[in-house]
TORBA-593183 format. One record per residue (C-alpha): residue in three letters; x, z, y. Coordinates in steps of 0.05 Angstrom, whole numbers. Layout:
res_xx_zz_yy
ALA_X_Z_Y .
...
end
This chain:
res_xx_zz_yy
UNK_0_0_0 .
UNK_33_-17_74 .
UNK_39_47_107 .
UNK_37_55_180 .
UNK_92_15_225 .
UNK_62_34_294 .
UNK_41_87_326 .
UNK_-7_94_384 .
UNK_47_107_428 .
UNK_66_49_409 .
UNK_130_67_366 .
UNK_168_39_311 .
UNK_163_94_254 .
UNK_224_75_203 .
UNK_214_120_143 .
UNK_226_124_61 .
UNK_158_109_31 .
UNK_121_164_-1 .
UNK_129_124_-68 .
UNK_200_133_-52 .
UNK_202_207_-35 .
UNK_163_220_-97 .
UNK_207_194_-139 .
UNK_266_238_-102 .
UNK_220_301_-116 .
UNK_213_284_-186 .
UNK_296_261_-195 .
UNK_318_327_-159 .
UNK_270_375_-199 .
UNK_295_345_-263 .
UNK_368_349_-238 .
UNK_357_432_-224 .
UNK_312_435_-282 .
UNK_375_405_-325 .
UNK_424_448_-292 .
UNK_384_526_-309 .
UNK_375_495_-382 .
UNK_447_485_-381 .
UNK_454_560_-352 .
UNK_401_589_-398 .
UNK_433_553_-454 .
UNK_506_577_-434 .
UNK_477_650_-427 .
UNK_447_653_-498 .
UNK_495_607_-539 .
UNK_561_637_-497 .
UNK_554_714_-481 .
UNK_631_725_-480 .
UNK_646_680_-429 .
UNK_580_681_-388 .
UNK_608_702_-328 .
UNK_675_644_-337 .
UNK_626_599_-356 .
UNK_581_615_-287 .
UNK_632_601_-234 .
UNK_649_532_-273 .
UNK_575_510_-272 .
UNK_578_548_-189 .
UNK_644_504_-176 .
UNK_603_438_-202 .
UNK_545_457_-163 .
UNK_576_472_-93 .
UNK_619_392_-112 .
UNK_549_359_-121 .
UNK_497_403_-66 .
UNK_537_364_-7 .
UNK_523_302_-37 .
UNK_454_322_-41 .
UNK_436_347_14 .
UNK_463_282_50 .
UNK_416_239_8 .
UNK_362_284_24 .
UNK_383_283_102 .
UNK_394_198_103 .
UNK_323_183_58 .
UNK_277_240_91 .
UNK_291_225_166 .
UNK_236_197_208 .
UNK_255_149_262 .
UNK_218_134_330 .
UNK_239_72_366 .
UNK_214_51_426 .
UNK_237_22_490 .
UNK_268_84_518 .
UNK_307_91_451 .
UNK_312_126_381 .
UNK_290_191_369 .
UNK_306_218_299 .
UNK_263_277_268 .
UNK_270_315_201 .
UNK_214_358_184 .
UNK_205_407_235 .
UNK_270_434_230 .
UNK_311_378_272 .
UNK_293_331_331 .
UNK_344_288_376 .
UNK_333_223_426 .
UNK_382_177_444 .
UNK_377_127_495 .
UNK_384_56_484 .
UNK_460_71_542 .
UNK_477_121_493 .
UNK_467_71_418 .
UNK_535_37_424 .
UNK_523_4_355 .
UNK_473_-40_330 .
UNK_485_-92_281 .
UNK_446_-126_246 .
UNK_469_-139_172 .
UNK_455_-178_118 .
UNK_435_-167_53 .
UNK_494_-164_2 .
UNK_467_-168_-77 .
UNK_412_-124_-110 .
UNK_435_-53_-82 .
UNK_435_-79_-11 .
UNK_394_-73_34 .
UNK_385_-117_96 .
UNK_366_-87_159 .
UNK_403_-60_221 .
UNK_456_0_240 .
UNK_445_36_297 .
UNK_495_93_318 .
UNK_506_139_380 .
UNK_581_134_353 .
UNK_640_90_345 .
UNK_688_86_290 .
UNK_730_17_292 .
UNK_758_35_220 .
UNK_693_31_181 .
UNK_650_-3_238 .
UNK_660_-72_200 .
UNK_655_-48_139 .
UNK_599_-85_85 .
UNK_574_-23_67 .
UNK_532_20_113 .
UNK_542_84_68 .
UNK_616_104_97 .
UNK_597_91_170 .
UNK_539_146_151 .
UNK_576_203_112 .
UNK_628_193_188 .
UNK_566_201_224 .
UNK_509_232_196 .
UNK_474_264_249 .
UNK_486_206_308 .
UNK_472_146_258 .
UNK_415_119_217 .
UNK_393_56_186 .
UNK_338_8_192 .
UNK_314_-23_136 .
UNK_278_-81_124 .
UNK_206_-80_77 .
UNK_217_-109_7 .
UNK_286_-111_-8 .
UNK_301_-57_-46 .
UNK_287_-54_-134 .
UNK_314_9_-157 .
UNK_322_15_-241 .
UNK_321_78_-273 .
UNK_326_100_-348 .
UNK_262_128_-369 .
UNK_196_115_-363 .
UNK_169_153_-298 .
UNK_90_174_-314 .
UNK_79_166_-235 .
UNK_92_89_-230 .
UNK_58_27_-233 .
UNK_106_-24_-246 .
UNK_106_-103_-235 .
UNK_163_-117_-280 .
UNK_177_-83_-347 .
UNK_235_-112_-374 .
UNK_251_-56_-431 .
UNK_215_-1_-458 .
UNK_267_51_-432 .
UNK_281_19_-364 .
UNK_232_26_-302 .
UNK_231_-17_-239 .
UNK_222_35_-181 .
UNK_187_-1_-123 .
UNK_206_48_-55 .
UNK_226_31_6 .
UNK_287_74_42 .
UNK_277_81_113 .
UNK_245_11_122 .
UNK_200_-30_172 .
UNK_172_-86_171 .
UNK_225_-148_187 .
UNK_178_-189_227 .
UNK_150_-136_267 .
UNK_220_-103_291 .
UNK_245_-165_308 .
UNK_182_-177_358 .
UNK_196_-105_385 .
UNK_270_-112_394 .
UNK_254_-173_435 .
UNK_196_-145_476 .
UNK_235_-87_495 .
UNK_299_-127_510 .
UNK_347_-85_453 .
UNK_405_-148_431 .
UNK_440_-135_355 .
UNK_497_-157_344 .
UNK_498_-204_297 .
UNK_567_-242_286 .
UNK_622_-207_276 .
UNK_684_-228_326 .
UNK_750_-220_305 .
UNK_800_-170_344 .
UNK_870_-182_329 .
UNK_879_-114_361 .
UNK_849_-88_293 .
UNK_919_-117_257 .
UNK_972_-92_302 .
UNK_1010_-45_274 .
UNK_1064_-4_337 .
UNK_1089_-46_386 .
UNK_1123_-96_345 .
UNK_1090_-102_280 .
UNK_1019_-131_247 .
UNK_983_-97_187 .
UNK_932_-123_142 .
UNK_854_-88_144 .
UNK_855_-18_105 .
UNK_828_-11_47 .
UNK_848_49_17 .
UNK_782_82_32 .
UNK_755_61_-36 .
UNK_816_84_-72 .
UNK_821_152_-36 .
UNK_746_165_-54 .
UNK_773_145_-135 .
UNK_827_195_-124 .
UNK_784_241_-100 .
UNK_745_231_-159 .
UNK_795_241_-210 .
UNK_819_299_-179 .
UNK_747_335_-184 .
UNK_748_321_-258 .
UNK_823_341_-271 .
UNK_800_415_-232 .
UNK_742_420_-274 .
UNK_782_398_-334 .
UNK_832_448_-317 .
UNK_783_519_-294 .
UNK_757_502_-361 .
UNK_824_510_-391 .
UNK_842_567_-349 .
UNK_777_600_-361 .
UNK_754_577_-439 .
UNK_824_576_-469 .
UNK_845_625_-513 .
UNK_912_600_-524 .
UNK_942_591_-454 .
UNK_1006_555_-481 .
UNK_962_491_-504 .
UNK_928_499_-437 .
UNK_994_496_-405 .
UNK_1009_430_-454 .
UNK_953_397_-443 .
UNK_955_409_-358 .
UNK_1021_358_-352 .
UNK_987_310_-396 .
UNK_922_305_-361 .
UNK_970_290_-295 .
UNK_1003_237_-319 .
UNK_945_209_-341 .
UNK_923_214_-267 .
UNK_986_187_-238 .
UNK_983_127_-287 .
UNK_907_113_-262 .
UNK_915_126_-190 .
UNK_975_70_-198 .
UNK_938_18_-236 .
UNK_886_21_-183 .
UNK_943_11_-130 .
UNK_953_-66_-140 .
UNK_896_-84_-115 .
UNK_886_-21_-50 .
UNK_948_-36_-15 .
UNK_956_-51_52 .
UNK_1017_-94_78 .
UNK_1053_-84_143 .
UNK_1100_-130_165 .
UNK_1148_-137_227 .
UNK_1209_-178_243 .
UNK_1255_-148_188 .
UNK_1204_-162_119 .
UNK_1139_-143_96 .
UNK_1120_-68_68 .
UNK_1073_-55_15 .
UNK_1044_-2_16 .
UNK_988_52_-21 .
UNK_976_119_2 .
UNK_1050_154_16 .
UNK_1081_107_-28 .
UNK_1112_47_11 .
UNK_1153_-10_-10 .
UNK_1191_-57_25 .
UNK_1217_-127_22 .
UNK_1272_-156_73 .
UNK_1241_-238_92 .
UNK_1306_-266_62 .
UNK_1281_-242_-5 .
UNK_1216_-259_-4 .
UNK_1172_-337_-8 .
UNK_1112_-340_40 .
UNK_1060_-396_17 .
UNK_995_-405_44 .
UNK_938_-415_-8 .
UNK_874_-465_10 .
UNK_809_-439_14 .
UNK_782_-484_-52 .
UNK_840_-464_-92 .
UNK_812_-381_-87 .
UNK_746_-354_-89 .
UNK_773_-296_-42 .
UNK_781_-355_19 .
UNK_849_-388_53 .
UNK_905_-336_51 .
UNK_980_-329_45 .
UNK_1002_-310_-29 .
UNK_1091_-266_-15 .
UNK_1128_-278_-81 .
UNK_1198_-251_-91 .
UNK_1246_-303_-93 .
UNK_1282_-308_-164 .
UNK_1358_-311_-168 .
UNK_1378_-382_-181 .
UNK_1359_-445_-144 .
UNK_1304_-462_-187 .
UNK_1277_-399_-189 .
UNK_1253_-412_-114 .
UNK_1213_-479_-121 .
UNK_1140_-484_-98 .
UNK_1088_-503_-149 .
UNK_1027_-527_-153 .
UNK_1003_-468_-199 .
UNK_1021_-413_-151 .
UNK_957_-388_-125 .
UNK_916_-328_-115 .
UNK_912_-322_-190 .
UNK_991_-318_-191 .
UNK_989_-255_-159 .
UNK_943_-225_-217 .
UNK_988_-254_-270 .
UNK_1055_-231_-228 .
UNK_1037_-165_-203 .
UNK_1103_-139_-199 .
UNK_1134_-198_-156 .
UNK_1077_-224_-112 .
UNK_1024_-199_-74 .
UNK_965_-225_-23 .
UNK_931_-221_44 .
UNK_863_-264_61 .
UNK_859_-293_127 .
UNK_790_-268_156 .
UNK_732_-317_166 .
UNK_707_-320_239 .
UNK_626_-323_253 .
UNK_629_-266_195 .
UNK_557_-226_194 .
UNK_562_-158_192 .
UNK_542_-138_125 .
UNK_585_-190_92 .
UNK_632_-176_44 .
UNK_709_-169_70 .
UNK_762_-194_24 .
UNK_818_-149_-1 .
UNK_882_-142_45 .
UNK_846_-187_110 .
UNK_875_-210_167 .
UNK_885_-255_222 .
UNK_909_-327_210 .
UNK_919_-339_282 .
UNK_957_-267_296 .
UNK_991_-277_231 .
UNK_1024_-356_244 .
UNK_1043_-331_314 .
UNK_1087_-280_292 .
UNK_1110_-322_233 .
UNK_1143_-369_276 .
UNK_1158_-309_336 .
UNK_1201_-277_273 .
UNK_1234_-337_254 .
UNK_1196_-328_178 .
UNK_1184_-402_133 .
UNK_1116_-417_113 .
UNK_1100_-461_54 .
UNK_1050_-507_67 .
UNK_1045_-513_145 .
UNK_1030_-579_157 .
UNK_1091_-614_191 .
UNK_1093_-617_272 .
UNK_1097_-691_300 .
end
C-alpha cells in the first residue's frame, strides 16, 4: 500500500515503510531471543564457567549493540523536507533542522546492483575522503547524526532465509528463501524530483575530478585510498582472534596449549591481512620511483628499475590505466608485449602492480576502480620527472 509522501504542510516525509520496520521488530527480537537461549543454555549446560562464559557472551554483545543501534538510528529516522530545509526526527527522543546554507552535500546517486539503492545524499558535513565513495554506508557511520539518505520507492528486494509468517510475497523462488518487499527511508522518485525543482534545491549529479584529491606533499601524486575496506577486514579478524583468544584465556584448562595455539592463530592473521594487501594498496610516487604501499608497510621502487605501460580501456574491464612491472635483468627481460595487461598484474603479483585512470562525467554512486587516478595529473608529472611511458603515442 503507498503510504503518505506529503504532508499538509506540504513536506516531503522520507521514512522506512512499516512493512519494513516490522520486519526489523521481528529480526531484532529473534536476534535477543537467540542470544538469552544461548545464555540460558550456557547457564544450565556450563555451571563451572558461568560467570567466564558471561563476560564472553557481554564482550560479543557490547561488539554487535553499536552496530545495532546504528541500523536502528539510519532505518527509523523520519525526514521532513521542505523548502526551508531538512529536519530529521527520531521518535520523540531527537529533533534537528538544517537549512538548505547549512546541507553542503547533496548528490544524487545511482543505483549500483541488487543491494543498492538509488536515491540522493544529503549531509550537513563534508568529508572529501569518503565523499565519492559508491557506497553511501561509510559516509553515514562518519556522520550519523548530520547525514541521511533519500531513497527512491521500489528499488530495494531484500532475501532472507526463512519463511516470515507476516509477508505476502510476489516472488517465491525456494521454499526456505523469502523476498522481503520494504522500503528504507524512501519517496517517491517522481514526486521529489518535482519538489526539488519547485523549491529551487540543485543535486549534484556528475562527479568532477579534482587532481587536488591525488597530490600527495608538495612534490608527489598518490593514487585514491582504498584501504578503508581492508582496515574494516582487519578490524574484523581482529574481533574474532580476541574472541578466539578470551575463550582460550577463560575456557582453557591447560594454559600451555592456549599459549600454543595464540602464535598460531596470528600468523594465520598476518598471512590473511597480506593476501588481502595486493589488491588494497595505494601507490605514491614522486620524482625518485613509485611506493607501494598497505597500511605501515611501504615499498619502494627507484624509476630506473621499474617499466611503465599504459593499458587501453578494451583490453581491461577495470578501464584505461597504467600497469609498473619490474624490469628483469637481461635485455630481453625488458621487452614490451602484447600480453602484458591488467591481467599480468594478477598472474605477476610480486613484480607488477596497477593504477586506473579515473573516468570523467562519473555519477556519484558509481563504482570507483581499485588504485584511481588522474590521467591528466599523472602524464604531466610523467614527463615533469623525466619517467618513459609505453604506449604514448609519438609527438609529430
Amino acid at each position: 500500500m503507498q503510504e503518505k509522501v506529503i504532508d499538509n504542510k506540504n513536506r516531503l516525509i522520507v521514512k522506512s515503510s512499516s512493512t519494513w520496520i516490522k520486519y526489523r521488530k521481528i529480526e531484532t527480537l529473534g536476534i535477543l531471543s537467540a542470544y538469552l537461549v544461548l545464555l540460558v543454555g550456557v547457564t544450565i549446560l556450563d555451571r563451572r564457567n558461568f560467570l567466564k562464559d558471561l563476560v564472553l557472551l557481554c564482550v560479543l554483545l557490547c561488539l554487535i549493540m553499536p552496530l545495532w543501534l546504528w541500523m536502528v538510528w539510519n532505518e527509523g529516522r523520519t525526514v521532513f523536507i521542505d523548502k526551508n530545509g531538512c529536519t530529521i526526527e527520531f521518535l520523540s527522543l531527537y529533533k534537528k533542522t538544517y537549512p538548505w546554507s547549512k546541507i553542503g552535500v547533496r548528490q544524487l546517486r545511482s543505483k549500483i546492483g541488487v543491494w543498492e539503492y538509488e536515491g540522493v545524499l544529503f549531509s550537513a558535513s563534508k568529508s572529501k575522503k569518503t565523499l565519492a565513495s559508491h557506497k553511501c554506508t561509510e559516509y553515514l557511520l562518519k556522520h550519523p547524526l548530520s547525514s541521511f539518505v533519500v531513497n527512491f520507492e521500489g528499488k530495494h528486494n531484500r532475501m532472507t532465509l526463512g519463511r516470515p509468517f507476516f509477508y505476502d510475497s510476489v516472488e517465491k523462488p525456494s521454499p526456505f528463501v523469502k523476498t522481503i518487499h520494504g522500503e528504507i527511508t524512501a519517496v517517491d522518485k517522481e514526486i521529489f524530483l518535482k519538489k526539488m525543482k519547485e523549491w529551487n534545491v540543485k543535486l549534484e549529479t556528475e562527479r568532477s575530478i579534482d587532481n587536488n584529491n591525488y597530490l600527495f606533499g608538495k612534490k608527489a601524486i598518490k593514487t585514491k585510498e582504498v584501504e578503508g575496506q581492508w582496515k574494516l577486514i582487519m578490524v574484523g579478524i581482529e574481533v574474532v582472534l580476541i574472541v578466539v583468544l578470551i575463550k582460550l584465556y577463560f575456557l582453557g584448562k591447560n594454559m600451555a596449549l592456549s599459549l600454543a595455539v595464540s602464535p598460531i592463530l596470528f600468523i594465520i592473521t598476518t598471512i590473511y591481512v597480506y593476501l588481502k594487501q595486493l589488491k588494497g594498496y595505494s601507490l605514491i610516487m614522486d620524482e625518485k620511483g613509485c611506493a607501494q604501499r598497505f597500511l605501515f608497510l611501504s615499498k619502494h621502487y627507484s624509476w630506473k628499475n621499474l617499466r611503465v605501460k599504459l593499458v587501453a580501456s578494451e583490453e581491461s574491464h577495470c578501464g584505461e590505466g597504467v600497469l609498473f612491472i619490474k624490469k628483469k635483468s637481461g635485455k630481453s627481460g625488458n621487452s614490451s608485449s602484447t600480453s602484458e595487461t591488467f591481467s599480468y598484474a594478477s598472474l605477476h603479483p610480486y613484480s607488477s602492480f596497477v593504477a586506473n585512470f579515473e573516468v570523467p562525467g562519473k555519477m556519484y554512486g558509481e563504482k570507483d576502480a581499485l588504485h584511481e587516478i588522474s590521467k591528466e595529473l599523472f602524464l604531466e608529472k610523467m614527463k615533469e620527472w623525466g619517467v618513459e611511458v609505453e604506449g604514448l603515442p609519438k609527438e609529430e
